[in-house]
C-alpha positions, 0 to 999 in steps of 0.5 A: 303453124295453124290458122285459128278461126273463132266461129261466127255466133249464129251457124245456120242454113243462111251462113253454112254456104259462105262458112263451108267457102271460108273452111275450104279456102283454110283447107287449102292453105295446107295449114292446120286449122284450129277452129274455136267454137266457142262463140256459136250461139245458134245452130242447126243442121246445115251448120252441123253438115258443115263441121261433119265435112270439114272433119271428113274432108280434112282427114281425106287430105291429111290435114288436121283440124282441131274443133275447140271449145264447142259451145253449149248450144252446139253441145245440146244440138248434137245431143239433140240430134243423137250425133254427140259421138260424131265429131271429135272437140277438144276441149281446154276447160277454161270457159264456162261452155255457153 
């Protein structure tokens, strides 16, 4: 069984302590996470960091977490910040990815 969490709408430096807290408390369930990002309609860098470690600390525990449908303003600010190769979606191809 995976737990689904559909990311909040604004990933910012202001909601990054709380949502790292929330993905903590997910890792430790033992289940795997599936994370819809599909929602997020601003982020920035600190929200970045947060997906960076979730991937990062996953993997170090041997969880798996699936980051779905990234939206197209994540999208553009990983390609603006030249991290596009750095975490790894899936995508399902049923939205439009705004």
């Amino acid at each position: 069984m995976a737990l689904s969490i559909v990311a909040g709408h604004e990933q910012t430096i202001y909601q990054a302590a709380q949502w790292r807290t929330e993905l903590e408390a997910a890792l430790r369930s033992g289940e795997d996470i599936l994370l819809d990002l599909s929602s997020i309609e601003e982020i920035d860098c600190a929200g970045a960091q947060v997906l960076l470690w979730l991937q990062r600390e996953a993997a170090r525990l041997g969880r798996r977490v699936g980051l779905l449908d990234p939206s197209r303003p994540l999208d553009e600010f990983l390609r603006q910040m030249g991290m596009e190769g750095e975490l790894a979606f899936r995508r399902s191809g049923a939205g439009d990815g705004s």
